[in-house]
N, C-alpha and C positions, 0 to 999 in steps of 0.2 A: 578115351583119346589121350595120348602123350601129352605133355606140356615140358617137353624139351626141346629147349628150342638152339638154331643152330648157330647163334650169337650169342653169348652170355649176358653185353652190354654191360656196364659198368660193374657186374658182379665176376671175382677174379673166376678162371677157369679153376675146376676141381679133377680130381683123377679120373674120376668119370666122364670129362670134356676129352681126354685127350686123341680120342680118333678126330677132333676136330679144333684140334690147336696146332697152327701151321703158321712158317712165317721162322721159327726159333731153331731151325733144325741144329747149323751150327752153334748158337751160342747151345745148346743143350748137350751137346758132344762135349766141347770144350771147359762146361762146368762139371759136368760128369766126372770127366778124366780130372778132373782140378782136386775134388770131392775124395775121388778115391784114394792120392796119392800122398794129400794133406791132412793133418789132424783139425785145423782151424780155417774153412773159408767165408768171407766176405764177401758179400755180394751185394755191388750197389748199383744203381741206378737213380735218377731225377723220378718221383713219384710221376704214376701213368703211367711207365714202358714195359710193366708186366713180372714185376719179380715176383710176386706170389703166385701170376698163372703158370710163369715157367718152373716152378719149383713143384706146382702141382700137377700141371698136365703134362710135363715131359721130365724133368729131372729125376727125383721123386720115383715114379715108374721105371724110368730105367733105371735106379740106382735098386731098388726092388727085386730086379731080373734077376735069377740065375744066372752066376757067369761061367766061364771057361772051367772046364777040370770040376764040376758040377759045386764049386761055390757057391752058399746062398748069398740073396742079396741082404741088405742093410734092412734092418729093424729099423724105420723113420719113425719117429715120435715128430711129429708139429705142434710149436709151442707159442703160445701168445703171452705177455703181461698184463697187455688191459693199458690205460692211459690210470694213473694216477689220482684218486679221488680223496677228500678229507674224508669220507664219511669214517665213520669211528668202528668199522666192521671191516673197514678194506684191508685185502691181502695185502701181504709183501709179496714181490718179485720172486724171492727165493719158495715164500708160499704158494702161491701159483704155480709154479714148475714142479713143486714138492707133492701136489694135490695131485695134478697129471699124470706124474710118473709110480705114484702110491696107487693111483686106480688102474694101472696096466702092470705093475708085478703080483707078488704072491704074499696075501698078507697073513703076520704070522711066523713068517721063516728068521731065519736064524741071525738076517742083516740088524732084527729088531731089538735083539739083545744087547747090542751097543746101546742103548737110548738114542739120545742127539749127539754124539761124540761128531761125528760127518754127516748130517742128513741127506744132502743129494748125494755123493756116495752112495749111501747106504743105498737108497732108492733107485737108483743105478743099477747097484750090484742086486738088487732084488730083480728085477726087470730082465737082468741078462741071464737070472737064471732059468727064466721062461722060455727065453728063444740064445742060447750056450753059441750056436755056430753062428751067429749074425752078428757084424758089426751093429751099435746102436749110433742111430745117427738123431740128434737134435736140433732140427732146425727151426731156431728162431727169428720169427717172423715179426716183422715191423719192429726191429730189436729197440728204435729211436723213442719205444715206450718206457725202456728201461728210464732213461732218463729224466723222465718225468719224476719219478720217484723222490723220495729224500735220499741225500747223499752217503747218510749210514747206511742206509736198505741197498742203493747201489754195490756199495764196497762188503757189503755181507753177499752178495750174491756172487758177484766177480770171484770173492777169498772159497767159497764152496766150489765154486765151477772150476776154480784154479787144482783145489783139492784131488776133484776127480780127471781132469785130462794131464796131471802133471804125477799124480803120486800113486806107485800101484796100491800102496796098505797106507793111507793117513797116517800120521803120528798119532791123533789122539785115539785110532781106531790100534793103532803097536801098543800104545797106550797101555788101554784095558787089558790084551791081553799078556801082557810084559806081567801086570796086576793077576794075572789068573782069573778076573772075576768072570770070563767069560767062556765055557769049554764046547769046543766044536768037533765033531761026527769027522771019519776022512773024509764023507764028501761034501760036508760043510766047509772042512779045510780047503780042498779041491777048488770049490767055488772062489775062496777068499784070495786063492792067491793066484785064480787064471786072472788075466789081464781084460781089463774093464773094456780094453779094444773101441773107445769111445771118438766119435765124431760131430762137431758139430757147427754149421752155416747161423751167418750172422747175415739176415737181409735188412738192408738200411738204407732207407733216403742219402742221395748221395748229397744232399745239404743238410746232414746231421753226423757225417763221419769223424767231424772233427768229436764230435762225443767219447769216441772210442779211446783219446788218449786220458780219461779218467778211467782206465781198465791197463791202464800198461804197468802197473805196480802190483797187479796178479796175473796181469795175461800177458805179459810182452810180448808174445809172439801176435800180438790179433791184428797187426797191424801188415802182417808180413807176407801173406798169401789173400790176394785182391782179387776179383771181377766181376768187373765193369758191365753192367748191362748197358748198350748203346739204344738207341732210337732203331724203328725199325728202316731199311734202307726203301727204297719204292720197288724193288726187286719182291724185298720179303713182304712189304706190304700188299701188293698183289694177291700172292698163295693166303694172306688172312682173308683178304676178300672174299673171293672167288673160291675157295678149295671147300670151306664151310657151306656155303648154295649150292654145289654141285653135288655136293656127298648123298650120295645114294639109300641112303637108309631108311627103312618105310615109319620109323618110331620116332620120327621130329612130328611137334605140333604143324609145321610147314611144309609145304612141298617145294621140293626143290624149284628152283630159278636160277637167275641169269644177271648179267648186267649187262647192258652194250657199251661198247668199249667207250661213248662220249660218256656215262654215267660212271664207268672207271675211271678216266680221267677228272672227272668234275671232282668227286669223291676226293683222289689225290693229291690234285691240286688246294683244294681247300685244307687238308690236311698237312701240308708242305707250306704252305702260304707261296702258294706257285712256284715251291722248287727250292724257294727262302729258307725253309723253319725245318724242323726233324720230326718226325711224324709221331706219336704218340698212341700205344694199345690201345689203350681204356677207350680214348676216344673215336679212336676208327671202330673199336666195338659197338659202341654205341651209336654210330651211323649205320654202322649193317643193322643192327639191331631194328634201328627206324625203318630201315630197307625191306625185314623180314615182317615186320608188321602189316608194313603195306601190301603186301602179298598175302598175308594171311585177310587183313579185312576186304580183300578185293580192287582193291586200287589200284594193279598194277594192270594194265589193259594188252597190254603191248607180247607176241607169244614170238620166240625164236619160230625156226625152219624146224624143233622137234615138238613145238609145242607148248613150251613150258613158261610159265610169266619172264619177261624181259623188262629190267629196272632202267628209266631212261632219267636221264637228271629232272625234268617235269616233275617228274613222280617226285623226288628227294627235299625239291624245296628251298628253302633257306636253310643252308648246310650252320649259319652261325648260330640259328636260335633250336637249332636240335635240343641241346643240353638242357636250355631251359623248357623247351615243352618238353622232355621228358619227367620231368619234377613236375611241372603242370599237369601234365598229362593223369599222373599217377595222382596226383591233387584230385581233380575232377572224379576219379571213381571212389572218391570218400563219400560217404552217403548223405550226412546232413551238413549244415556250416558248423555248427556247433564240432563234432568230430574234426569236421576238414581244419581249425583254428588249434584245436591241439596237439593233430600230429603236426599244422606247422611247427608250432612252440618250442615241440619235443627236434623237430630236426632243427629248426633254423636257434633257436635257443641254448637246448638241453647238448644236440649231438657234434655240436662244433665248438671251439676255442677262439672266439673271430678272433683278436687281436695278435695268435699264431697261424690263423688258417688250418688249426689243429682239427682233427677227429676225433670224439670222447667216445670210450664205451661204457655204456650204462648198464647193470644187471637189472633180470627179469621182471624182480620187482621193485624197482623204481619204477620204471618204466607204466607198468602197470597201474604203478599210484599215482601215474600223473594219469588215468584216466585212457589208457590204450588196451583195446580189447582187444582178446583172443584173434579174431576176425580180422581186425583192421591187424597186427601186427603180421599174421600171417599173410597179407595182402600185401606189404611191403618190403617182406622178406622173400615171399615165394612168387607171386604174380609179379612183383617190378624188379625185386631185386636189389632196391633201395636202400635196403638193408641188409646185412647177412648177421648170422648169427654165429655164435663161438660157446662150446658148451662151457658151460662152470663148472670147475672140480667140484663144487659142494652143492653141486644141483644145479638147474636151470640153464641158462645161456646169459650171455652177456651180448650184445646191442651194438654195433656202430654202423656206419657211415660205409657203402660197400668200395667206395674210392673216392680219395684223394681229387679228381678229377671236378665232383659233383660239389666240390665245396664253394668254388666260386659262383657259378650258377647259382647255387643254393644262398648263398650269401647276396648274389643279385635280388634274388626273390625278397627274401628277406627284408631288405632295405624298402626296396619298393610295396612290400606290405604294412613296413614301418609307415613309410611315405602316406599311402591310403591313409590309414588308421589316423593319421594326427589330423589329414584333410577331413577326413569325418569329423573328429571331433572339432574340429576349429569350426566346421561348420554347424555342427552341433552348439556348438558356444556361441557362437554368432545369430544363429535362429534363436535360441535363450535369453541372448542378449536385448534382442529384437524386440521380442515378446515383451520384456521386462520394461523394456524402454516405452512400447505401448503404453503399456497399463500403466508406466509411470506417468505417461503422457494424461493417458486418462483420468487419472485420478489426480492427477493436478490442473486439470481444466475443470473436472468437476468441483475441485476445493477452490478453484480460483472463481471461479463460477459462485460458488457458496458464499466463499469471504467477501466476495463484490454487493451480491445480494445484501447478506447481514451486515456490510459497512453501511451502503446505501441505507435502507434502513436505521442503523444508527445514524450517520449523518443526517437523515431524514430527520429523525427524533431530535436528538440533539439541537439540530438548524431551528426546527420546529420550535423548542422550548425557548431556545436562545429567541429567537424573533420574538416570540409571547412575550419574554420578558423585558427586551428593551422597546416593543410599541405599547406594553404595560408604562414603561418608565416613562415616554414619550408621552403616551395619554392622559400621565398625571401630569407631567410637567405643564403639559398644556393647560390642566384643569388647573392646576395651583395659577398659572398667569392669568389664567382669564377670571378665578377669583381675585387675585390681586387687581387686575386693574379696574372691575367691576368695584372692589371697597375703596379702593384708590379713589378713583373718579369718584366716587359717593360724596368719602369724608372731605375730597378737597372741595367738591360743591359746598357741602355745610359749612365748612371752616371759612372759606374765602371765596365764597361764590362771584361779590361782586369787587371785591380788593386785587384777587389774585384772576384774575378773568385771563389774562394774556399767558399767565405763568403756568395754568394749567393746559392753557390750547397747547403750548408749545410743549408742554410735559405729554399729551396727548399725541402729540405727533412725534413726540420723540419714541414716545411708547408703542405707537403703530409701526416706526421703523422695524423697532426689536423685534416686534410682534412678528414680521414680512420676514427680518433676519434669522429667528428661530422655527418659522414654518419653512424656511428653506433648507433651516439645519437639520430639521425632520424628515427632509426632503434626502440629503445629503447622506444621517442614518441610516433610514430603511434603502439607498445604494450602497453604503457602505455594507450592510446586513447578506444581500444580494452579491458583492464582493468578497466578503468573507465565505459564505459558502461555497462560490469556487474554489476561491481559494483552499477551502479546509480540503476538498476534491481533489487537489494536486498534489495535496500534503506539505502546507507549509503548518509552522509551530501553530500550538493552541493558544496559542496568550496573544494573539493577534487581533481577534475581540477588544481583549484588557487595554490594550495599546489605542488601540480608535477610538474608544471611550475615554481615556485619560484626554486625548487630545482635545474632545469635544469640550469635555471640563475645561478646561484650559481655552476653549474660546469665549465659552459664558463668562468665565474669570472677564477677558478681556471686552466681556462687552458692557459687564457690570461696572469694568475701569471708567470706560464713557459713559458709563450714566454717570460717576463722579465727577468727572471733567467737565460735565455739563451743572452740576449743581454749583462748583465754582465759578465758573462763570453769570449763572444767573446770580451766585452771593452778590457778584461784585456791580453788577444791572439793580438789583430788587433791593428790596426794603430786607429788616432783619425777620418779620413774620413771615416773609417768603422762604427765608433760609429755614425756618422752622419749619414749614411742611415740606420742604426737598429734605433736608435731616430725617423726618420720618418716613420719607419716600424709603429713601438711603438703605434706611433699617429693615425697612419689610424687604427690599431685594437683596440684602444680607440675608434676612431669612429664608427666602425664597431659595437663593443660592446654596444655603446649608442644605435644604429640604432635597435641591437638584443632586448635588455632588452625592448624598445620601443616597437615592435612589437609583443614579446610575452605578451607585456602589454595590450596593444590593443587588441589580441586576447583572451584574459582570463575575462579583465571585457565585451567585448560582447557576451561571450558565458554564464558569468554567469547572464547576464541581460535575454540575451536569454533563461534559464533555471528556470527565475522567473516566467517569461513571459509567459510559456506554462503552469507548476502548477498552 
């Protein structure tokens, strides 16, 4: 089954399209005749309006014809530079053209004995000696690559090309033989000194012309014979429609169809911006394009009065987002994601310039080495079209972008896969985040959990011993008073049982006071005790203990003051043998006192050792 089809869509027309490139009749007449009569033309247009399809499906051709008086036609040579790369193997300008035109003469002949004196010359004059009655015509294509280059490589190129359209015999090629070093045959002579009869078209973005005036200090003249490719008018737009679906040929992958005239218009309109805007090749090819698909998968339901599918705007869609579902489209028949992520890369990456909206071309293998197989490349190249390819002088092909047109689209996609890809990973980071935060959660409830445990615990312990030790302290105190007032009361019977009768009742009751006073102060500790360990639970200092103990001390201090207070005053009631046994009272509760302050001393620094010891 064929697989030509009768829209090229964004891939330029070739010589082989041209029974089906309509639309350019006159501009093709008039660059022709421009072609013939000039040695230098310029042909520009805004990218999209078709300067490569008309230079290959109609110019080209006819400049090829046979003319009048049975003249042959022009020898075309089509020349590319390529876009400009560091890599440390890349051609020069002048080597590219050098490599082209060395694999289409005769290698060997006698241009070679010069060495490098004039290289394009040389390869020139090798080339014409292959086809003698044909003018050579060079046309270079998307010339706005030159540019790219560095500005020595430019002006080495321009100073050669100047060589061969301005001098029949170079100087440095008079040169050599002025030197004799070089002896030539009469029909070598013959050759060297027929006229090189050379022509050649400059096609250029017509927002890159200004470029051309870094060539007028070898070319002056390139500025001087111009034309202008315009937009197509809605007259010519038509015949591109319509002429291609009609064409009768049984070797289209399609069968012909139709549009109805609301599906011409719609068509039209969208490409005019309703009459607004000037209409554009590329992209009305690639709406027919969309148009002959649907036809081919069946979509198109609708049959004129002879039968044959009829396109009605239904069928067409949203005429804006054609461009991008064709990129889509061609996405989709990538086989895995892994593949479909690196031919994106390779286009939306590797095969564009974003920040000029430029086109790169890449050779074979590069390409390759980012990981594009045989398969998939022929897939983009031959089945979409996406790509076209350009062979390499030194082998292989070289890669780009098949128009100008697809860059925006493609630059759309791009951003908006940008856009995905960071929404993954933000959400990728955000689920991690999550996660993390989890377990951090968890393992800080569990430690918190732990530490509460093993404080409780320690505060248990600690509280524990702390208490042991001050109702240890407490329980001697007691023991020591209730010995005290046990021998007390003894000796003061024996000493003065019947002398001091009243001096002891009242020492008695004074003693039973203290007695009621310090069981209340026992009282007071073991709450204080009970306070403090909340306390230590809410986390105030540790020396909190030491403090409520000095204090306590410091009340015995002041209770032991009035038992003195009281012995002065009985001195001053009693006899002096009274004062004697309150003197000895005196003593033993000085004792007693020392024995107290000791023991609460004791108990305070082991508890607060104790309370190091378990933090």
């Amino acid at each position: 089954m064929s697989t030509a089809y009768r829209y090229p869509g964004a891939q330029p027309f070739t010589p082989n399209d041209r029974r089906i490139f309509y639309g350019r009749e006159e501009d093709t007449r008039r660059l022709v005749e421009k072609i013939r009569l000039e040695q230098m033309v310029v042909l520009y247009a805004k990218s999209g309006l078709g300067k490569s399809s008309l230079l290959n499906a109609a110019v080209v051709p006819r400049l090829q014809e046979s003319r009048e008086g049975g003249r042959a036609g022009v020898f075309a040579v089509p020349l590319r530079f390529g876009s400009y790369t560091e890599a440390g193997d890349a051609h020069t300008p002048l080597q590219n053209v050098l490599e082209r035109l060395r694999a289409l003469g005769r290698a060997g002949d006698w241009t070679g004995r010069f060495g490098e004196a004039v290289p394009l010359w040389q390869a020139l004059k090798s080339v014409q000696g292959l086809h003698p009655d044909q003018p050579l015509l060079l046309i270079l294509d998307q010339f706005e690559e030159l540019f790219t280059y560095p500005p020595a490589q430019i002006k080495a190129f321009a100073a050669q090309l100047a060589q061969a359209l301005y001098e029949r015999i170079p100087k440095p090629v008079r040169a050599v033989l002025e030197r004799q070093a070089v002896t030539l045959d009469a029909a070598e002579q013959e050759a060297l000194f027929q006229p090189l009869n050379l022509k050649v078209v400059f096609a250029i973005r017509s927002d890159r012309m200004s470029f051309l005036d870094e060539l007028k200090d070898h070319l002056p003249d390139i500025l001087h014979k111009t034309y202008q490719l315009k937009p197509l008018t809605r007259l010519q737009a038509e015949d591109a429609i319509l002429n291609p679906a009609y064409h009768n040929d049984s070797d289209f992958a399609v069968q012909r169809f139709d549009y109805t005239d609301e599906a011409l218009d719609f068509i039209l309109n969208f490409l005019s911006g309703g009459g607004q805007a000037t209409i554009e090749t590329t992209q009305l090819q690639i709406i027919c394009q969309h148009a002959e698909h649907l036809v081919e998968d069946g979509a198109v339901r609708q049959r004129n009065q002879a039968g044959i599918p009829q396109v009605r705007p239904d069928d067409l869609g949203d005429l804006s987002r054609i461009y991008r579902r064709y990129y889509d489209a061609m996405l989709d028949e990538i086989p895995t994601d892994e593949e479909r992520l690196t031919v994106r890369k390779l286009i939306e990456e590797d095969l564009i310039f974003e920040p000029d909206k430029r086109r790169i071309s890449l050779y074979e293998g590069i390409i390759h080495g980012k990981g594009i197989s045989d398969e998939i490349l022929s897939l983009l190249v031959n089945k979409h079209h996406l790509l076209r390819a350009e062979p390499n002088m030194s082998g292989g092909y070289t890669y780009e972008l098949s128009h100008d047109t697809l860059v925006e689209p493609i630059l759309e996609a791009k951003h908006a896969r940008q856009a995905e890809e960071r929404r993954r990973e933000q959400e990728a980071l955000h689920r991690q985040a999550e996660a993390e935060r989890r377990e951090a959660e968890r393992r800080a409830e569990e430690a918190l959990a732990k530490a509460k445990e093993e404080a409780a615990l320690r505060v248990k312990a600690v509280q524990g011993r702390r208490l042991a030790y001050i109702l240890a302290g407490i329980a001697l105190i007691a023991l020591v008073f209730v010995g005290f007032y046990y021998n007390s009361a003894k000796r003061a019977t024996q000493e003065a049982e019947e002398n001091y009768q009243m001096a002891r009742e009242h020492l008695q009751a004074s003693l039973g006071a203290q007695i009621g006073e310090i069981k209340t102060s026992i009282g007071v500790l073991v709450q204080d005790t009970i306070i403090y360990r909340q306390a230590e639970e809410g986390g105030l200092v540790k020396d909190a203990a030491d403090s409520i103990m000095a204090l306590k001390i410091e009340e015995k201090n002041l209770k032991i003051k009035g038992l003195e207070q009281d012995v002065i005053i009985y001195e001053q009631a009693r006899n002096d043998s009274l004062v004697e046994v309150k003197k000895k009272e005196i003593e033993r509760l000085r004792s007693i006192k020392d024995s107290l302050n000791s023991v609460l001393k004791e108990a305070s620094g082991q508890s607060t050792e104790q309370l190091t010891a378990s933090q």
